[in-house]
PDB file with one MODEL, atoms N, CA, C and O in Angstrom:
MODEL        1
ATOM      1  N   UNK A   1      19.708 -18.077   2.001  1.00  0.00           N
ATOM      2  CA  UNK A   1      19.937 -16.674   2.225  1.00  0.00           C
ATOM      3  C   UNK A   1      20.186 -16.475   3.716  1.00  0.00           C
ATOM      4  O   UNK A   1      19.390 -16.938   4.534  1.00  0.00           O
ATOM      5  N   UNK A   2      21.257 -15.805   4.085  1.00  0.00           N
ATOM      6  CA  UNK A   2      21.280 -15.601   5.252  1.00  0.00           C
ATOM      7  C   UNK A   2      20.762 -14.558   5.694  1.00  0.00           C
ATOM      8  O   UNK A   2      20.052 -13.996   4.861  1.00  0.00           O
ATOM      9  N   UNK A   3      20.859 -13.836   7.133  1.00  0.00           N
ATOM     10  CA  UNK A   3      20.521 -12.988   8.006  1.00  0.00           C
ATOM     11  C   UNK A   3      20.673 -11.526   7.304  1.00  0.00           C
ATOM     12  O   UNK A   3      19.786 -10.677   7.210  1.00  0.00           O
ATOM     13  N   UNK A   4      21.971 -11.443   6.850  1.00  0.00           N
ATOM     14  CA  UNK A   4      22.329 -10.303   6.360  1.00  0.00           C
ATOM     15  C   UNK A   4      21.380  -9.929   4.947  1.00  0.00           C
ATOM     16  O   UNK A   4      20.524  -9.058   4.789  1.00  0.00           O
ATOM     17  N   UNK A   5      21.867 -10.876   4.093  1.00  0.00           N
ATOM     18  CA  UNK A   5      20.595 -10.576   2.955  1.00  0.00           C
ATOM     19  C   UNK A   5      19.516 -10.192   3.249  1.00  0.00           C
ATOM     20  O   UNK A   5      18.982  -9.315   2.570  1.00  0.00           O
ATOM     21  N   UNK A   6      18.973 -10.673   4.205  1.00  0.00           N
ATOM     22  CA  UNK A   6      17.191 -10.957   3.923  1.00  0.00           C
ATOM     23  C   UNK A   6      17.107  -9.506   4.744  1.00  0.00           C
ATOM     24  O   UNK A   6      16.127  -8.829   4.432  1.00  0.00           O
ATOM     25  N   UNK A   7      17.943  -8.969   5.690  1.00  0.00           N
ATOM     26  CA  UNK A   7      17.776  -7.272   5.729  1.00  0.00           C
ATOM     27  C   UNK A   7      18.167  -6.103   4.656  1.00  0.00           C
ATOM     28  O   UNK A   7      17.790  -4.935   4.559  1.00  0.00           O
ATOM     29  N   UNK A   8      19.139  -6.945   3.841  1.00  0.00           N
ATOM     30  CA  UNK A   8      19.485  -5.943   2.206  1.00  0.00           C
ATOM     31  C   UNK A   8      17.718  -5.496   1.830  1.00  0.00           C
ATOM     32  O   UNK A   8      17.074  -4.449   1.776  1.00  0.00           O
ATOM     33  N   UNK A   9      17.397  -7.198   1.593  1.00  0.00           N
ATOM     34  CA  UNK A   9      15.893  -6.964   0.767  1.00  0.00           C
ATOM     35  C   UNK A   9      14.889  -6.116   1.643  1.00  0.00           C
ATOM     36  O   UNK A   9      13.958  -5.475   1.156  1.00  0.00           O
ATOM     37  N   UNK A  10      15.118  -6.170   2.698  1.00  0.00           N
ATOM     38  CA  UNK A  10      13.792  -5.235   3.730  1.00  0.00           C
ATOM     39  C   UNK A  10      13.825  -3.845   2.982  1.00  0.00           C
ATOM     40  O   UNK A  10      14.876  -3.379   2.541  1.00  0.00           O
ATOM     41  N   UNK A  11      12.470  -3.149   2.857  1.00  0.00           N
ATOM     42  CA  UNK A  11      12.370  -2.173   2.195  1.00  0.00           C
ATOM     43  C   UNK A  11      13.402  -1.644   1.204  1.00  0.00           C
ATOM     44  O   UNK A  11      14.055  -0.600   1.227  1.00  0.00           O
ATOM     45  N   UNK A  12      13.361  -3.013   0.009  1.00  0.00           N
ATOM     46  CA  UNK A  12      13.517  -2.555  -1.168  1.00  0.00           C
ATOM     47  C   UNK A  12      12.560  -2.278  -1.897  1.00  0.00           C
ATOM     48  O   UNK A  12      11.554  -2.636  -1.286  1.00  0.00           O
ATOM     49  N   UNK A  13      12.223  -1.741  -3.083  1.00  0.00           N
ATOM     50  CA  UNK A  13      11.266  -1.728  -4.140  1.00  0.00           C
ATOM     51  C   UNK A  13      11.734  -2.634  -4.954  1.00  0.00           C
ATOM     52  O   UNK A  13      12.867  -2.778  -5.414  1.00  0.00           O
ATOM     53  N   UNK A  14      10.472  -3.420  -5.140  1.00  0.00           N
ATOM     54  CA  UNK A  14      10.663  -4.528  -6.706  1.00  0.00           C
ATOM     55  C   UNK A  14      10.678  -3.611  -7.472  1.00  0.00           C
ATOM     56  O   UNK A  14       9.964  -2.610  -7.398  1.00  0.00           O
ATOM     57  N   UNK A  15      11.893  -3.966  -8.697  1.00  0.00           N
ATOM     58  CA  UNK A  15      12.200  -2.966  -9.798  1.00  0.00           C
ATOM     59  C   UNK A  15      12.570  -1.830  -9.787  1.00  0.00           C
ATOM     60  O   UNK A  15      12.776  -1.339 -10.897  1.00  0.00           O
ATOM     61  N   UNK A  16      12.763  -1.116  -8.792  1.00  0.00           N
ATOM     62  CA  UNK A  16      14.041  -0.266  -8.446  1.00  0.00           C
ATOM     63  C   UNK A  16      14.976   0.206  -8.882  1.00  0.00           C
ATOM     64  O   UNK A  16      15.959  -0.533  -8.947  1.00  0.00           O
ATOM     65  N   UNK A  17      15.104   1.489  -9.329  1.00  0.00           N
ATOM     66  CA  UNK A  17      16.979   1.318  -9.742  1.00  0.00           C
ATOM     67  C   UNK A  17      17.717   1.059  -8.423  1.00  0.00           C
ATOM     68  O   UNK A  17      17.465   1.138  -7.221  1.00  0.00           O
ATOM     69  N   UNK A  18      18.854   0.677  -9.292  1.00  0.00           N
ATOM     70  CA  UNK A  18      19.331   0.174  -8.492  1.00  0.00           C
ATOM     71  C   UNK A  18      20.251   1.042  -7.085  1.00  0.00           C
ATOM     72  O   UNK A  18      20.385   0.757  -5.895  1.00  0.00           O
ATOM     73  N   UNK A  19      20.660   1.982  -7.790  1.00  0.00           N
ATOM     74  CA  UNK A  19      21.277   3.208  -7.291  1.00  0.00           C
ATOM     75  C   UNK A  19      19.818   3.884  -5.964  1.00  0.00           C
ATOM     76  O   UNK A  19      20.130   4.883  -5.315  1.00  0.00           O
ATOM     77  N   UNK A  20      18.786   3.433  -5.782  1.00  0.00           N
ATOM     78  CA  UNK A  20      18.074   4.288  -5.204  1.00  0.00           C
ATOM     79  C   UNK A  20      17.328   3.032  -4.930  1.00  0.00           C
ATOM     80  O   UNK A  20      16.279   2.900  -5.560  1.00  0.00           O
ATOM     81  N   UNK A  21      17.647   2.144  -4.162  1.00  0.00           N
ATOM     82  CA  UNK A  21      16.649   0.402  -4.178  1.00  0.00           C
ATOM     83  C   UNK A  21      15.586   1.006  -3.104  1.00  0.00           C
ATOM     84  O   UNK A  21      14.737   0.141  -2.889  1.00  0.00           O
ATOM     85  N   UNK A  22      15.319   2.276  -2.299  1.00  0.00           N
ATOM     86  CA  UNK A  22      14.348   2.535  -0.794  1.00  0.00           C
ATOM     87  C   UNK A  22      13.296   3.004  -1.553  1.00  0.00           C
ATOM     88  O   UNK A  22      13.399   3.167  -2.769  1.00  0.00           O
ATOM     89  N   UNK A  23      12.183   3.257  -0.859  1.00  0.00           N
ATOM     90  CA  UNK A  23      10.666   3.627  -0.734  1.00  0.00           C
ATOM     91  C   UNK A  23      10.820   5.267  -1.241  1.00  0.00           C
ATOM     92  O   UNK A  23      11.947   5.726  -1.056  1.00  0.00           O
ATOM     93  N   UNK A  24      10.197   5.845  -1.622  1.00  0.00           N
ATOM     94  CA  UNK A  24      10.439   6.998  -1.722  1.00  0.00           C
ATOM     95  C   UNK A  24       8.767   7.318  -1.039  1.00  0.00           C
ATOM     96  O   UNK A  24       7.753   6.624  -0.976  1.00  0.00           O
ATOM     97  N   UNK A  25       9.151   8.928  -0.529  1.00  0.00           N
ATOM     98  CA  UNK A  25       7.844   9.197   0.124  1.00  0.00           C
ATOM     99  C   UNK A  25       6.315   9.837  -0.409  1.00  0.00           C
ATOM    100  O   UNK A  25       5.293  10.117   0.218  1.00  0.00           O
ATOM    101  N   UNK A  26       6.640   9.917  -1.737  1.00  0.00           N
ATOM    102  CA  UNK A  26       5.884  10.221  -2.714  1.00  0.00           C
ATOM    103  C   UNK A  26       5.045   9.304  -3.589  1.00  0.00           C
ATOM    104  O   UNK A  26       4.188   9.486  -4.455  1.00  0.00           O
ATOM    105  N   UNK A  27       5.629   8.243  -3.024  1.00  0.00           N
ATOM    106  CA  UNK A  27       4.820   6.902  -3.501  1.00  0.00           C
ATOM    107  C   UNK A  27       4.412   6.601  -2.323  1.00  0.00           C
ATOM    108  O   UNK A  27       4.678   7.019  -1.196  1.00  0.00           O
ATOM    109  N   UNK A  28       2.981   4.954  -3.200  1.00  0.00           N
ATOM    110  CA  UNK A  28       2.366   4.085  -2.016  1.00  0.00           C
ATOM    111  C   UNK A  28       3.254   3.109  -2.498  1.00  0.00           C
ATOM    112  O   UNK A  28       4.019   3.170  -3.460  1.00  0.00           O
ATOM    113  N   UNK A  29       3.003   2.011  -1.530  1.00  0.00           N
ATOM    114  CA  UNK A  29       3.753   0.963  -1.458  1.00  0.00           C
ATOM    115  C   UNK A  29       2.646  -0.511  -1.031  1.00  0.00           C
ATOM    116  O   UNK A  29       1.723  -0.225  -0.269  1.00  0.00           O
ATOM    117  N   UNK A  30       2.730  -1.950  -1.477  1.00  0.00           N
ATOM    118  CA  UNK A  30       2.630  -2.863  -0.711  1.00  0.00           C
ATOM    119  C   UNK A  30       3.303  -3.892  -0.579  1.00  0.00           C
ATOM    120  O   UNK A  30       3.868  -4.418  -1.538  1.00  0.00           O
ATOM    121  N   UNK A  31       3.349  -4.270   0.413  1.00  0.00           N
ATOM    122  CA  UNK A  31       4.514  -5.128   0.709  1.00  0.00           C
ATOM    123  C   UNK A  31       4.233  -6.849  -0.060  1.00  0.00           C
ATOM    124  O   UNK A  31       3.317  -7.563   0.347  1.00  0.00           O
ATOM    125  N   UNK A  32       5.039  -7.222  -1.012  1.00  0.00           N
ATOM    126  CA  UNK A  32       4.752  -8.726  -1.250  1.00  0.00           C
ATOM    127  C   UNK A  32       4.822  -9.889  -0.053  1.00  0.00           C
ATOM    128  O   UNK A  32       5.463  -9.896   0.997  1.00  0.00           O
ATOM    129  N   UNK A  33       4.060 -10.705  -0.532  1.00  0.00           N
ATOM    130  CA  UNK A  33       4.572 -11.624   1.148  1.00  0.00           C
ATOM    131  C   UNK A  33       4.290 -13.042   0.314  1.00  0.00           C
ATOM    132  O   UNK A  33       3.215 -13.137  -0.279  1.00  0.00           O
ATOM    133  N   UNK A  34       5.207 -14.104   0.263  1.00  0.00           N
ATOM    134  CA  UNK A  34       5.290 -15.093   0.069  1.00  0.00           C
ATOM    135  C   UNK A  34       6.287 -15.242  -1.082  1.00  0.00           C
ATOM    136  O   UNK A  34       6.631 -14.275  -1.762  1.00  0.00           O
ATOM    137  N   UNK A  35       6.778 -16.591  -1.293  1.00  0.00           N
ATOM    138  CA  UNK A  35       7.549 -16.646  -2.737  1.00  0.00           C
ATOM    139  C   UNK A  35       8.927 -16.108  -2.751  1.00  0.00           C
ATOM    140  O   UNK A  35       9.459 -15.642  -1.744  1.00  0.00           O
ATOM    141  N   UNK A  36       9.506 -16.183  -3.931  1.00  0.00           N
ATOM    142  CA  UNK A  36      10.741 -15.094  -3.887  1.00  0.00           C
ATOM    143  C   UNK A  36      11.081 -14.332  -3.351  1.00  0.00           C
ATOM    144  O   UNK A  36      12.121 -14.176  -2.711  1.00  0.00           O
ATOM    145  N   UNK A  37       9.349 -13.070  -3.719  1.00  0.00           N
ATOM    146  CA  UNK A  37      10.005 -12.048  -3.687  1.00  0.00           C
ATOM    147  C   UNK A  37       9.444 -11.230  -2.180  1.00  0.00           C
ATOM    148  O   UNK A  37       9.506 -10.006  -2.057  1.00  0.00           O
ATOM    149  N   UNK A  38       8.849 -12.246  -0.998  1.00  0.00           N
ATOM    150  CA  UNK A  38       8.359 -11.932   0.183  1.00  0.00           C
ATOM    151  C   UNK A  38       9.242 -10.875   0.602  1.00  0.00           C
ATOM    152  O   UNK A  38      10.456 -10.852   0.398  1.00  0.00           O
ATOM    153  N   UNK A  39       8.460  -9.869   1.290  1.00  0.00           N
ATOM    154  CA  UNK A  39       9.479  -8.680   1.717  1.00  0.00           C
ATOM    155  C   UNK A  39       9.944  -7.465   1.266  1.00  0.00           C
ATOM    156  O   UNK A  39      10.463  -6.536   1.886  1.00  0.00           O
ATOM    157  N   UNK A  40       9.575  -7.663  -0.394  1.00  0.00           N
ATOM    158  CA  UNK A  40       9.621  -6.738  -1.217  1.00  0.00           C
ATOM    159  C   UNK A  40       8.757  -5.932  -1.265  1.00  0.00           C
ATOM    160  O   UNK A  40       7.634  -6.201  -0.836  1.00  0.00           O
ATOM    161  N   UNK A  41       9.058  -4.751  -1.794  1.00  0.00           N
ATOM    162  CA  UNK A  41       7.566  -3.568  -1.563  1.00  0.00           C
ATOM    163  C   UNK A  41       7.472  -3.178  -2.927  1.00  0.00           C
ATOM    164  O   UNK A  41       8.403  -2.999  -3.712  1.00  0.00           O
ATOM    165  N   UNK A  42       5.886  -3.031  -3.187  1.00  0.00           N
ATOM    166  CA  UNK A  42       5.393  -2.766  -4.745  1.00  0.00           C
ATOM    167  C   UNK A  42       4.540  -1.964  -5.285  1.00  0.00           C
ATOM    168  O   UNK A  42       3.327  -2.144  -5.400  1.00  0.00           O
ATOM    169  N   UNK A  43       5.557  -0.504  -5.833  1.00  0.00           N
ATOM    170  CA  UNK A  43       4.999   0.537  -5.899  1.00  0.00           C
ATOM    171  C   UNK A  43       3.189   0.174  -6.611  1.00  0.00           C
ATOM    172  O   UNK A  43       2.937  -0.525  -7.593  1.00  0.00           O
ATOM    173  N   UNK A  44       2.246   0.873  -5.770  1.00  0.00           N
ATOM    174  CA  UNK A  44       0.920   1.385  -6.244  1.00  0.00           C
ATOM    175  C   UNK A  44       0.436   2.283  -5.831  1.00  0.00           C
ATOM    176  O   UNK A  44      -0.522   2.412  -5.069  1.00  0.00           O
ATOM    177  N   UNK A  45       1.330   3.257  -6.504  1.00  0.00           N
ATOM    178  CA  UNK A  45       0.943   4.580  -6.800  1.00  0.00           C
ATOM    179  C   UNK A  45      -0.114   4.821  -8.165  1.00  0.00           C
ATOM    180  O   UNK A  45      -1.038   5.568  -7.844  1.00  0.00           O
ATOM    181  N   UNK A  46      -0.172   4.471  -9.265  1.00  0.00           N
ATOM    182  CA  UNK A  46      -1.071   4.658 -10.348  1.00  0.00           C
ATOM    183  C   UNK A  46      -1.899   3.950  -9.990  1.00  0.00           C
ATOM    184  O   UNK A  46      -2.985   4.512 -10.131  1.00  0.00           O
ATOM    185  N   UNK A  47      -2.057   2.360  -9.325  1.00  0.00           N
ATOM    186  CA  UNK A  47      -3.194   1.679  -9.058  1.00  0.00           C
ATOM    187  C   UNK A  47      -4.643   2.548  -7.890  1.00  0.00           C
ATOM    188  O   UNK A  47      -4.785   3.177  -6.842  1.00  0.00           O
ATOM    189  N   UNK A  48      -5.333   2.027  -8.938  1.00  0.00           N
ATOM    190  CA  UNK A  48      -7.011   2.654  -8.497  1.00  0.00           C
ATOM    191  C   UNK A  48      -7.012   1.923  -6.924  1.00  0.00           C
ATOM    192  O   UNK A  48      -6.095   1.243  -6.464  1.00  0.00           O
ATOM    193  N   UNK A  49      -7.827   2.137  -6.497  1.00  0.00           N
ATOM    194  CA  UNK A  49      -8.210   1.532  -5.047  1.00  0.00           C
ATOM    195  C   UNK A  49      -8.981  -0.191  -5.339  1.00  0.00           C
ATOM    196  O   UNK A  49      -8.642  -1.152  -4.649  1.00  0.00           O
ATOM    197  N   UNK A  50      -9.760  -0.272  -6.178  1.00  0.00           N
ATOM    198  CA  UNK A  50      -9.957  -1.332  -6.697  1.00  0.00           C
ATOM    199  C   UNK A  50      -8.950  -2.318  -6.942  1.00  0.00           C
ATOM    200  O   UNK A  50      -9.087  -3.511  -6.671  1.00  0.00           O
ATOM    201  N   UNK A  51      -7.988  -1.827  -7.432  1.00  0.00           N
ATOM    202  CA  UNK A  51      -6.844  -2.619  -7.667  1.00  0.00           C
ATOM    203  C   UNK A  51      -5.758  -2.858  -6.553  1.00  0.00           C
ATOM    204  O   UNK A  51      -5.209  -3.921  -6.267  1.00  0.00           O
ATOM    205  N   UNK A  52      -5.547  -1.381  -5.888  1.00  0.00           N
ATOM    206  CA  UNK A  52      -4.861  -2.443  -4.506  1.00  0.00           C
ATOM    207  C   UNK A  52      -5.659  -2.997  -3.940  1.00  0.00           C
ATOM    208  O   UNK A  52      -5.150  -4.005  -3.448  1.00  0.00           O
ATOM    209  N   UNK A  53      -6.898  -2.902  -3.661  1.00  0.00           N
ATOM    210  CA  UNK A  53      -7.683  -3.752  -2.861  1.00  0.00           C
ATOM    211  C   UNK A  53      -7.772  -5.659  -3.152  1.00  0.00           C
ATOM    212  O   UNK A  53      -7.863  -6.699  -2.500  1.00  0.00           O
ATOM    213  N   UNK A  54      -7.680  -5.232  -4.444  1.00  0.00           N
ATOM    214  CA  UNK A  54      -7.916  -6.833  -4.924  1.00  0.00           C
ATOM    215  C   UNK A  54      -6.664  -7.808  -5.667  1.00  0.00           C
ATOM    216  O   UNK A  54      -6.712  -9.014  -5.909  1.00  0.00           O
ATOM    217  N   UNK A  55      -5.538  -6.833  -5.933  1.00  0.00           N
ATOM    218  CA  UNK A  55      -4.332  -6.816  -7.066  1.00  0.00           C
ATOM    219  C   UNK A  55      -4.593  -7.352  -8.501  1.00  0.00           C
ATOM    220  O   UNK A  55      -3.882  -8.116  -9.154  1.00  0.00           O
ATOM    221  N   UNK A  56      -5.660  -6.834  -8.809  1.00  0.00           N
ATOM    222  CA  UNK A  56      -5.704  -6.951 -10.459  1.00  0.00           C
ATOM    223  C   UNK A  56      -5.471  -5.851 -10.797  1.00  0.00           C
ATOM    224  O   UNK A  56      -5.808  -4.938 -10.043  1.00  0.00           O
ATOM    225  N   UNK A  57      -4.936  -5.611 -11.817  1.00  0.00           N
ATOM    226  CA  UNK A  57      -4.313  -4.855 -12.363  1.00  0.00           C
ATOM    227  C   UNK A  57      -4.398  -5.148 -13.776  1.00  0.00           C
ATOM    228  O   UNK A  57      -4.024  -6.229 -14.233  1.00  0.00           O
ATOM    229  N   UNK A  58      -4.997  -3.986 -14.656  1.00  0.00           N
ATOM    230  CA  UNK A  58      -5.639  -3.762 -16.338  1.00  0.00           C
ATOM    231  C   UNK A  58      -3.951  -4.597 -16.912  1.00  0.00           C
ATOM    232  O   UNK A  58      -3.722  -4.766 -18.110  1.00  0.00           O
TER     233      UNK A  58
ENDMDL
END
């Protein structure tokens, strides 16, 4: 992946439409880091505090 890509992926949302791939400000967000999908941001907005804290998720 070059230079250019890896700024496409900067503040995208994993799973996203596609038409609207940015953060919206009405959501939380955390950022993935490692793997594939490093860089990606992952809405937790419904997640309890327990769950972003730890990323388990029911």
């Amino acid at each position: 992946m070059d230079r250019d890509d890896e700024q496409l992926l900067r503040c995208r949302v994993y799973g996203a439409d596609h038409d609207h791939p940015g953060p919206r400000v009405d959501r939380r967000y955390a950022e993935l880091v490692g793997g594939p999908l490093d860089g990606l941001l992952l809405d937790i907005t419904d997640w309890t505090a327990d769950e972003a804290q730890t990323g388990d998720t029911p």
